[in-house]
VMD Tcl script that builds the backbone (N, CA, C; Angstrom):
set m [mol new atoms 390]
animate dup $m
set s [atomselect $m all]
$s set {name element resname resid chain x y z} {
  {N N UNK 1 A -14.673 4.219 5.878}
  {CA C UNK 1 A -16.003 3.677 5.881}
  {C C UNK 1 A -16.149 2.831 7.138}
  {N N UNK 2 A -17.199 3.008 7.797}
  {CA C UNK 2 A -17.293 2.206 8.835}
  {C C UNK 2 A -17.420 0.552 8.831}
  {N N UNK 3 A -17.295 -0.359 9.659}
  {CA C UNK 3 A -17.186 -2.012 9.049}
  {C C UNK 3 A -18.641 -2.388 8.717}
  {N N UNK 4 A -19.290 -1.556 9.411}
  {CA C UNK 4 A -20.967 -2.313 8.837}
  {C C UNK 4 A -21.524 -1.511 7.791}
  {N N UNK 5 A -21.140 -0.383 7.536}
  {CA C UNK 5 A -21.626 0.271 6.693}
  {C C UNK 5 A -21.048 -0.382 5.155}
  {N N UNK 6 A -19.297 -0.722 5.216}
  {CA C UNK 6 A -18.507 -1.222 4.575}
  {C C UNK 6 A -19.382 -2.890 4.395}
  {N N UNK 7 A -19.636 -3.427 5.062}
  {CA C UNK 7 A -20.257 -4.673 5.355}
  {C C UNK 7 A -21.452 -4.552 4.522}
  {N N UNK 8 A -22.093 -3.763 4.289}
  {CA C UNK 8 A -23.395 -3.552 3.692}
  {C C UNK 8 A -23.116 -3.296 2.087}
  {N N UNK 9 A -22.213 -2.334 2.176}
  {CA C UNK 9 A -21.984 -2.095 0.687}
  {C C UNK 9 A -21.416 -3.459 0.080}
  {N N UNK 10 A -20.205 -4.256 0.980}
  {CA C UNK 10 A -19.727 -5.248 -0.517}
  {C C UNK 10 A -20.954 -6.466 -0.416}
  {N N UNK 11 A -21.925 -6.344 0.442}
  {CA C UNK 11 A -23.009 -7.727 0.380}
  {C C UNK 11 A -23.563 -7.120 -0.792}
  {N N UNK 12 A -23.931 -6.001 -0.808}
  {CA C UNK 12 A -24.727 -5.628 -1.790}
  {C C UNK 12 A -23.874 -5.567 -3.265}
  {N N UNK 13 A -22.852 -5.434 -3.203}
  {CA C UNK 13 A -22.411 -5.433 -4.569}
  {C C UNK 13 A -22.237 -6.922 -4.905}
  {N N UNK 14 A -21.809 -7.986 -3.580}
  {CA C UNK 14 A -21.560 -8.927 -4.344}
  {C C UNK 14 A -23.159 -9.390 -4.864}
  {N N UNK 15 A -23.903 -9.558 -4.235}
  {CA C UNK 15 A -25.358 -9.786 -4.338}
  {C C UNK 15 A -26.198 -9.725 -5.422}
  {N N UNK 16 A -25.387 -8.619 -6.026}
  {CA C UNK 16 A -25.701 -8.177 -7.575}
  {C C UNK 16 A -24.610 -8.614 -8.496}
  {N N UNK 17 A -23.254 -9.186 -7.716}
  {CA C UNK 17 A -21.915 -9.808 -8.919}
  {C C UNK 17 A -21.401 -8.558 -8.874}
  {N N UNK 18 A -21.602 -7.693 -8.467}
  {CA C UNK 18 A -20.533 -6.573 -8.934}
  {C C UNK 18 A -19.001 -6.531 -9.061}
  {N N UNK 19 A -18.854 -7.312 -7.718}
  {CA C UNK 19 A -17.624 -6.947 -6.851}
  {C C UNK 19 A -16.452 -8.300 -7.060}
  {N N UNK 20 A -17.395 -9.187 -8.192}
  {CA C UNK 20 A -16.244 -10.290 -9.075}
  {C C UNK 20 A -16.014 -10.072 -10.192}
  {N N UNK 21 A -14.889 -10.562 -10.022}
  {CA C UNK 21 A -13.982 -10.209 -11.854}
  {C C UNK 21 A -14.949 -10.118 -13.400}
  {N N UNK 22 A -15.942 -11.291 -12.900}
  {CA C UNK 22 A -16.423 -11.353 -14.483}
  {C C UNK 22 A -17.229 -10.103 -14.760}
  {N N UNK 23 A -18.177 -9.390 -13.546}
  {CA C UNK 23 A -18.843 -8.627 -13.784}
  {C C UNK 23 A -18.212 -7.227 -13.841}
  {N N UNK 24 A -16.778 -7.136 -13.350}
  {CA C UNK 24 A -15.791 -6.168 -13.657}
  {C C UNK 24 A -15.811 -6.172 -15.034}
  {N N UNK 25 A -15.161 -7.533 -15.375}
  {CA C UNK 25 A -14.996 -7.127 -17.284}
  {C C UNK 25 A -15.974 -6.952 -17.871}
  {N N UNK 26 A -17.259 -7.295 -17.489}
  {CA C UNK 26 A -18.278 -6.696 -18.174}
  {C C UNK 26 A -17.905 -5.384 -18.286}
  {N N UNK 27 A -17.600 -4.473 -17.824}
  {CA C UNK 27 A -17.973 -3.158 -17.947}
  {C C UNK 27 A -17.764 -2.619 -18.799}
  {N N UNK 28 A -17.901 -1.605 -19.765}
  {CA C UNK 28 A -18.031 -1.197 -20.802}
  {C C UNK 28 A -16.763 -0.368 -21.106}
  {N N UNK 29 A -15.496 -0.672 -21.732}
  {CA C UNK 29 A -13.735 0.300 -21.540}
  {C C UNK 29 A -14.275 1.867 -22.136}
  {N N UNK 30 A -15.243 1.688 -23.346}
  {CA C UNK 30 A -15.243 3.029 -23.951}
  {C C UNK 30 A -16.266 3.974 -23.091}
  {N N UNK 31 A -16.877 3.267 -22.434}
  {CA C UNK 31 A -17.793 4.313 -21.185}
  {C C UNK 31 A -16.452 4.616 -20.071}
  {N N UNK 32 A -15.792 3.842 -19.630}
  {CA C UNK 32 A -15.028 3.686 -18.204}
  {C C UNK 32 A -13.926 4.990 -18.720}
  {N N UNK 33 A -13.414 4.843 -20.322}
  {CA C UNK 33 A -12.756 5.986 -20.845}
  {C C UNK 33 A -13.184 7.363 -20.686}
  {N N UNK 34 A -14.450 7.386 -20.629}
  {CA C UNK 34 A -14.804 8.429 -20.679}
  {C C UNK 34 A -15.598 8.783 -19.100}
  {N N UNK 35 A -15.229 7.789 -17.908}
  {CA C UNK 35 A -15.420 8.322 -17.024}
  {C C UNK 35 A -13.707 8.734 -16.235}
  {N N UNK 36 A -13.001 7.751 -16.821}
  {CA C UNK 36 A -11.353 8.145 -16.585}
  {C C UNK 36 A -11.488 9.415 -16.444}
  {N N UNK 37 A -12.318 10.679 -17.646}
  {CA C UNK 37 A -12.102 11.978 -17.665}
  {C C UNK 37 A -11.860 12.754 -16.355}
  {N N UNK 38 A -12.840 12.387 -15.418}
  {CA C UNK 38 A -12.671 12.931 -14.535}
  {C C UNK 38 A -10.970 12.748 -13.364}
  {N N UNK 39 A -10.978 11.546 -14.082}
  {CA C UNK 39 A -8.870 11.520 -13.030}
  {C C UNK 39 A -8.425 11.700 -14.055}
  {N N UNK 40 A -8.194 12.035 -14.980}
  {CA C UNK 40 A -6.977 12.111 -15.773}
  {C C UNK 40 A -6.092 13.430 -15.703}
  {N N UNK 41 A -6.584 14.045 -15.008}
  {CA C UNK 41 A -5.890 15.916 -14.914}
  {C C UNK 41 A -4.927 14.964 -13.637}
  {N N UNK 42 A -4.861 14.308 -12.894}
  {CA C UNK 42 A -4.014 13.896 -11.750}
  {C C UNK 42 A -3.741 12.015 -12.399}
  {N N UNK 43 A -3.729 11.630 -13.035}
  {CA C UNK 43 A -3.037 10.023 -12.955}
  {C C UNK 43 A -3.054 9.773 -14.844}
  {N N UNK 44 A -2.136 9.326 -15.035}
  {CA C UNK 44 A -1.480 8.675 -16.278}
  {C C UNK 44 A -1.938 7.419 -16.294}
  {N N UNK 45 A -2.645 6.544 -16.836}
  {CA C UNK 45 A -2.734 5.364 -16.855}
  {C C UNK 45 A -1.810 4.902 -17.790}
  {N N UNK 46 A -1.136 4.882 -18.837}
  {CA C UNK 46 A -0.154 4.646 -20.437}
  {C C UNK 46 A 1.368 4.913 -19.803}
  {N N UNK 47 A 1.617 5.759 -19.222}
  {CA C UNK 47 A 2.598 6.525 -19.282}
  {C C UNK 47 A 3.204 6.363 -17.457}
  {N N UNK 48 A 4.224 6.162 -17.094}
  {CA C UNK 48 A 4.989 5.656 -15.850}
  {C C UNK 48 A 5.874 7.240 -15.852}
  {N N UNK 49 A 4.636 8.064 -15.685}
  {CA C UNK 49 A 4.837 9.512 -15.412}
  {C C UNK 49 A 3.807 10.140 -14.145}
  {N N UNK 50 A 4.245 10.426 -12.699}
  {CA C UNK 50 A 3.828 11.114 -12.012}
  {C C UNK 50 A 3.088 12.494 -12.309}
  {N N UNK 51 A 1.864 12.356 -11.798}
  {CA C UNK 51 A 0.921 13.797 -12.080}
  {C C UNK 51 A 1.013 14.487 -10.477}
  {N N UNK 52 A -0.027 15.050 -9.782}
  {CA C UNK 52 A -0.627 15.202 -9.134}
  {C C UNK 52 A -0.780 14.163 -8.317}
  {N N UNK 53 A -1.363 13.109 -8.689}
  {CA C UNK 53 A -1.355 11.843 -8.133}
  {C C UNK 53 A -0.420 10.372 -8.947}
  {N N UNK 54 A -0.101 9.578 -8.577}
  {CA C UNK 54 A 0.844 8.622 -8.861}
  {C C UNK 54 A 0.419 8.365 -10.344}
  {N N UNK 55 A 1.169 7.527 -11.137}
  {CA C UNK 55 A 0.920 6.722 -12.450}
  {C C UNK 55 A 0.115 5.144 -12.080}
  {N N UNK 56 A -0.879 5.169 -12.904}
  {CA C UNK 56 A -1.828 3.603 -12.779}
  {C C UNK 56 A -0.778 2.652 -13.469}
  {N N UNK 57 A 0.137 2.625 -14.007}
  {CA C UNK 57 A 0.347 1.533 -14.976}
  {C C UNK 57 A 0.842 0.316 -14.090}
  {N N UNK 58 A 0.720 -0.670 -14.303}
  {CA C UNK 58 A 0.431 -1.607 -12.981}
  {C C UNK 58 A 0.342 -1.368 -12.097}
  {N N UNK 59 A -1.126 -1.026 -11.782}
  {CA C UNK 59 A -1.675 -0.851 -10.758}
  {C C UNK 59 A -2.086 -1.919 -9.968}
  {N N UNK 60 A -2.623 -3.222 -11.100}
  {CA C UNK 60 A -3.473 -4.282 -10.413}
  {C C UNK 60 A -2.092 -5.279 -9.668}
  {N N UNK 61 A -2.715 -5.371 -8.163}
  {CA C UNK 61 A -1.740 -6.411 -7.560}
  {C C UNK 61 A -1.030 -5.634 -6.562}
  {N N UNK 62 A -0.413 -3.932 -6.898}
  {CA C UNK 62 A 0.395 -3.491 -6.461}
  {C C UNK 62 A -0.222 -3.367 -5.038}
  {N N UNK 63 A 0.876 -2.871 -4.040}
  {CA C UNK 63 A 0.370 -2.240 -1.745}
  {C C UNK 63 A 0.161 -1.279 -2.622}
  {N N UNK 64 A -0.911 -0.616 -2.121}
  {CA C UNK 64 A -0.989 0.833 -2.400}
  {C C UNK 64 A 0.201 1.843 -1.597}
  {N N UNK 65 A 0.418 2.973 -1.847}
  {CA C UNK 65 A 1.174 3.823 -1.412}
  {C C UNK 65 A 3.163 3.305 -1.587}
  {N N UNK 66 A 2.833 2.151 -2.741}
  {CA C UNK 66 A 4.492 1.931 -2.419}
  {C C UNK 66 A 5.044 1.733 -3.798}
  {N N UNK 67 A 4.197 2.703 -4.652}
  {CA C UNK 67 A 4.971 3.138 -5.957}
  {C C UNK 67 A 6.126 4.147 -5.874}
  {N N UNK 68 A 6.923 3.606 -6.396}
  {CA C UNK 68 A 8.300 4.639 -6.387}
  {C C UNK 68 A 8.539 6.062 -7.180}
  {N N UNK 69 A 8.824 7.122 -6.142}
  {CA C UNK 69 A 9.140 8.361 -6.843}
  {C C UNK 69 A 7.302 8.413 -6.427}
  {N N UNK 70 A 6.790 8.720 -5.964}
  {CA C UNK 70 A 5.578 9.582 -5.491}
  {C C UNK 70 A 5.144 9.254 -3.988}
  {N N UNK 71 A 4.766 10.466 -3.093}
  {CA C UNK 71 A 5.400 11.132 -2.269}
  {C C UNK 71 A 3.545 10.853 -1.575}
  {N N UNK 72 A 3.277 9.714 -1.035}
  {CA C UNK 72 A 1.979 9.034 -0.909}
  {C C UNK 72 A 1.427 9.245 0.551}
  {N N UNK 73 A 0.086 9.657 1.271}
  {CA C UNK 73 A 0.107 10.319 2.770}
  {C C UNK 73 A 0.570 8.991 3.204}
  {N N UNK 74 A 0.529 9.175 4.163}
  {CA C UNK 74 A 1.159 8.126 5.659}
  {C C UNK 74 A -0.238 6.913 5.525}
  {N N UNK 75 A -1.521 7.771 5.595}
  {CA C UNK 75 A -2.431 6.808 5.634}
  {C C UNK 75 A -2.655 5.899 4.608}
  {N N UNK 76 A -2.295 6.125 3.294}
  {CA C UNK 76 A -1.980 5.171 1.899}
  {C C UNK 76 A -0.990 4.236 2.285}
  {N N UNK 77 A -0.097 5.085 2.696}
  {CA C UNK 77 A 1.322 3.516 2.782}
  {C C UNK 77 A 0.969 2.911 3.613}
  {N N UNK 78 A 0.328 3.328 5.098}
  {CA C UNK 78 A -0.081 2.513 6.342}
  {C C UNK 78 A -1.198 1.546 5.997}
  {N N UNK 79 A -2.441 1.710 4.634}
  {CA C UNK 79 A -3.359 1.107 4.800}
  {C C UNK 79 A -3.349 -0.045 4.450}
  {N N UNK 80 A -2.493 -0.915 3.537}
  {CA C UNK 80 A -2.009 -2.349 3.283}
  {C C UNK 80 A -2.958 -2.736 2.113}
  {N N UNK 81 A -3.481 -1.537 1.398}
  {CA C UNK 81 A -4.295 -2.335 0.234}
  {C C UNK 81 A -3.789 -2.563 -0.684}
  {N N UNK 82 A -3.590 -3.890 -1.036}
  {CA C UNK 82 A -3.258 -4.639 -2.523}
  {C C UNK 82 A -4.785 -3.887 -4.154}
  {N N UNK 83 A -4.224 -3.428 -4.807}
  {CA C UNK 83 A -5.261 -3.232 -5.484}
  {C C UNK 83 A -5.674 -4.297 -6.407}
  {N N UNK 84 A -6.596 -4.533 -6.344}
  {CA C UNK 84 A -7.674 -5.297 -7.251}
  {C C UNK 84 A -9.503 -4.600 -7.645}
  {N N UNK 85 A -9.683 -5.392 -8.797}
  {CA C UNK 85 A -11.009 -4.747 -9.135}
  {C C UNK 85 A -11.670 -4.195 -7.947}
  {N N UNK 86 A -11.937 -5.242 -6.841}
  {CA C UNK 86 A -12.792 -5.220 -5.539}
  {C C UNK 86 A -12.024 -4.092 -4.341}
  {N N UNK 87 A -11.173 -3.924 -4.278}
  {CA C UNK 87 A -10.383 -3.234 -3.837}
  {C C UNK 87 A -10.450 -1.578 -4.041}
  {N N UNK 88 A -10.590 -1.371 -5.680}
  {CA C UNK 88 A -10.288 -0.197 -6.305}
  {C C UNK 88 A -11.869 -0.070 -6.211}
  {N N UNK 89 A -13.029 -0.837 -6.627}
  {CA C UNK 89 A -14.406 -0.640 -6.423}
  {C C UNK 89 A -14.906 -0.133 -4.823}
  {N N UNK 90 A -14.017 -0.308 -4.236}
  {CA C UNK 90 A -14.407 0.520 -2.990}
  {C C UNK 90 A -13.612 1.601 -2.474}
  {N N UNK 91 A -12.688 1.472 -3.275}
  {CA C UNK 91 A -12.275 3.169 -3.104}
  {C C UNK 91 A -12.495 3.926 -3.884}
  {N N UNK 92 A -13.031 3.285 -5.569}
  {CA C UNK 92 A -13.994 4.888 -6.107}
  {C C UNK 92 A -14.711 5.318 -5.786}
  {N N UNK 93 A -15.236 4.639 -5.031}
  {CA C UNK 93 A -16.825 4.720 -4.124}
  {C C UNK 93 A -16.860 5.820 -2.976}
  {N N UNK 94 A -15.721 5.985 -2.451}
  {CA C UNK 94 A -15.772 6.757 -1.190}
  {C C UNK 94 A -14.045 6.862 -0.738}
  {N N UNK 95 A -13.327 7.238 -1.031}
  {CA C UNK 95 A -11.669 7.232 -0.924}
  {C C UNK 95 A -11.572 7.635 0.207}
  {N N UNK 96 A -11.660 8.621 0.619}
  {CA C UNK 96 A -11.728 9.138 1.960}
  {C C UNK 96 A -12.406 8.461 3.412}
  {N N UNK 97 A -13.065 7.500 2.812}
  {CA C UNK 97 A -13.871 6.502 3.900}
  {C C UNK 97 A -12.986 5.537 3.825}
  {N N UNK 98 A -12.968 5.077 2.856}
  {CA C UNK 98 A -12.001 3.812 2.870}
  {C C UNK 98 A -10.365 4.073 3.541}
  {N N UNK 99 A -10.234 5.003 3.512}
  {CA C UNK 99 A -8.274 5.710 3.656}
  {C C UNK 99 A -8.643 6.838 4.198}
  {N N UNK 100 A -8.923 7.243 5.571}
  {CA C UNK 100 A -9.335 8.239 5.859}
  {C C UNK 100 A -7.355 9.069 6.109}
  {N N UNK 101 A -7.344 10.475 5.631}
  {CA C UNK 101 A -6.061 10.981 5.424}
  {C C UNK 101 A -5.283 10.725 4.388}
  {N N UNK 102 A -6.280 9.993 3.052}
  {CA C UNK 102 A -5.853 10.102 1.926}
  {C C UNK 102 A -5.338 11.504 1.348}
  {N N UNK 103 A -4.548 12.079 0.293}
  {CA C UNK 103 A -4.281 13.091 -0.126}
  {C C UNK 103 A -5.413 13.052 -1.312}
  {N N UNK 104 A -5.596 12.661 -1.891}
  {CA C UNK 104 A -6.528 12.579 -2.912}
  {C C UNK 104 A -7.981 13.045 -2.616}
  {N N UNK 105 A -7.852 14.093 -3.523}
  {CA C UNK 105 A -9.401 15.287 -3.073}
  {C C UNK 105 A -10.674 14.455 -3.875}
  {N N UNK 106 A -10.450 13.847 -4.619}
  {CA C UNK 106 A -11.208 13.713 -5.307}
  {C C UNK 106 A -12.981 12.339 -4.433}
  {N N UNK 107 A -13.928 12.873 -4.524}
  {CA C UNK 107 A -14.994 12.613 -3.609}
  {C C UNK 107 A -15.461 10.960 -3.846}
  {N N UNK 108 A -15.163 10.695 -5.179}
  {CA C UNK 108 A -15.479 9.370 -5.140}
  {C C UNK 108 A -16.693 9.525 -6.330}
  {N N UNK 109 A -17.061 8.026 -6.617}
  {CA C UNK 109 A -18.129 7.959 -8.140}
  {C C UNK 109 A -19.367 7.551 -7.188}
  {N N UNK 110 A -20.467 8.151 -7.594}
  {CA C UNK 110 A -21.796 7.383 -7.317}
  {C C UNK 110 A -22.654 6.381 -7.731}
  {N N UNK 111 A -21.872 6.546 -9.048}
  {CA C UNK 111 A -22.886 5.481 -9.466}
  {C C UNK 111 A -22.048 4.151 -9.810}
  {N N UNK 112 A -22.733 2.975 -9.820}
  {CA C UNK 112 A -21.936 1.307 -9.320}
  {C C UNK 112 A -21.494 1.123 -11.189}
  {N N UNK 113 A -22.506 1.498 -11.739}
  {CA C UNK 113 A -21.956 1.529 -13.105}
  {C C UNK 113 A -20.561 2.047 -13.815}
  {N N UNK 114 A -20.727 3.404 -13.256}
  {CA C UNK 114 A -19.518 4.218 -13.464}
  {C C UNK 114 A -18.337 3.731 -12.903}
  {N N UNK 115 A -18.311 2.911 -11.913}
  {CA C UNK 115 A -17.203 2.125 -11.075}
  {C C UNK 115 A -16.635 1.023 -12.170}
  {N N UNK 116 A -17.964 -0.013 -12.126}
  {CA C UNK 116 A -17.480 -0.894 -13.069}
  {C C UNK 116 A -17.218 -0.407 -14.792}
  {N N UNK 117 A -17.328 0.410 -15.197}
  {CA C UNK 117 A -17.077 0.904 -16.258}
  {C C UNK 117 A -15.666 1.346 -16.513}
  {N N UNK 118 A -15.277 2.218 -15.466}
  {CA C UNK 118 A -14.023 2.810 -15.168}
  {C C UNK 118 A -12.796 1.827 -14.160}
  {N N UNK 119 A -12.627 0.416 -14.009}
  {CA C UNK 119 A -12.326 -0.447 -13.651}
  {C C UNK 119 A -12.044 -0.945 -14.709}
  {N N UNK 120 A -13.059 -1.274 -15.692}
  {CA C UNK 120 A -12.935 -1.966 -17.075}
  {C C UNK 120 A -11.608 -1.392 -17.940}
  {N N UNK 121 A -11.917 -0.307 -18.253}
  {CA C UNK 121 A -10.810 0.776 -18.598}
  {C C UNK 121 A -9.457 0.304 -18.254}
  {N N UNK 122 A -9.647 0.862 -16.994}
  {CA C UNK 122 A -8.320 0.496 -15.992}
  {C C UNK 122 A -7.602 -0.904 -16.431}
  {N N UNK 123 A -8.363 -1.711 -16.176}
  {CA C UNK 123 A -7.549 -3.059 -16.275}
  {C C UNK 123 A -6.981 -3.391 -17.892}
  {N N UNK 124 A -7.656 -2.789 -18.649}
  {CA C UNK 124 A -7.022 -2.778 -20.045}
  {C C UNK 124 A -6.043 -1.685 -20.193}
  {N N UNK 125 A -6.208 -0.740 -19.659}
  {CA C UNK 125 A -5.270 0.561 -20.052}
  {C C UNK 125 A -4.151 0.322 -19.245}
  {N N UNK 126 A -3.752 -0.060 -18.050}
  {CA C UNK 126 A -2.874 -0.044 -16.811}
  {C C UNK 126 A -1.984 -1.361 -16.902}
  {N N UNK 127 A -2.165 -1.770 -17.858}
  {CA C UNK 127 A -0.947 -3.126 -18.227}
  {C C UNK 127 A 0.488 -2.600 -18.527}
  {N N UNK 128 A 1.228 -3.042 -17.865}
  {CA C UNK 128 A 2.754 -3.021 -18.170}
  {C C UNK 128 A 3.042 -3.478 -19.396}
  {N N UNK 129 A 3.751 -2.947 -20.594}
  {CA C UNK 129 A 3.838 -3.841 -21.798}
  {C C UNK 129 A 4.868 -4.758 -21.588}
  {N N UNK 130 A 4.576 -5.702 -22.101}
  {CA C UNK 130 A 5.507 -7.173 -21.682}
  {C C UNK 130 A 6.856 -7.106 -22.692}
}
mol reanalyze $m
mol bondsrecalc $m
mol representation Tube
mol addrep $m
């Protein structure tokens, strides 16, 4: 994504709260479940089992590209993103903009709802059990 274009999108999300925690947990887990549908043929969120694409289960916090045992492009490990709500909200958005030489085909969500919905999910489903 370009920096002003990138610049435009998080004013606007924060502008509306999107792009902070509280309005993350707003989001609805049993909608975000059922937008999961669309990654779940490639990522495990429960299960610390490699698909297609890596396992979510602590996801939040982690560098991207430096989960062990999955085989991540150059441009994931090179890009230095820590994931967080705000983090992961701009790469459902456009993955390939954000990480250009990502391996991950998948085009990204359009709608800001479906983000925060499927974030919501995430952060409940992707816990390490203690």
């Amino acid at each position: 994504m370009k920096n002003s274009t990138l610049a435009k999108l998080c004013a606007a999300l924060l502008g509306v709260g999107l792009l902070t925690s509280p309005a993350i947990a707003e989001g609805d887990v049993k909608k975000g479940k059922k937008v999961f549908n669309k990654c779940k043929a490639c990522h495990f969120v429960n299960k610390e089992k490699n698909k297609v694409g890596p396992h979510l289960v602590g996801m939040f916090g982690r560098t991207a590209g430096t989960l062990e045992g999955f085989k991540f492009s150059k441009a994931m490990k090179a890009s230095g993103i820590v994931w967080t709500a705000e983090t992961l909200a701009e790469y459902l958005a456009k993955p390939k903009e954000m990480v250009p030489g990502t391996k991950m085909v998948f085009p990204g969500l359009k709608k800001e709802k479906q983000i925060i919905n499927v974030i919501a999910y995430l952060e409940e489903s992707t816990k390490k059990p203690d």
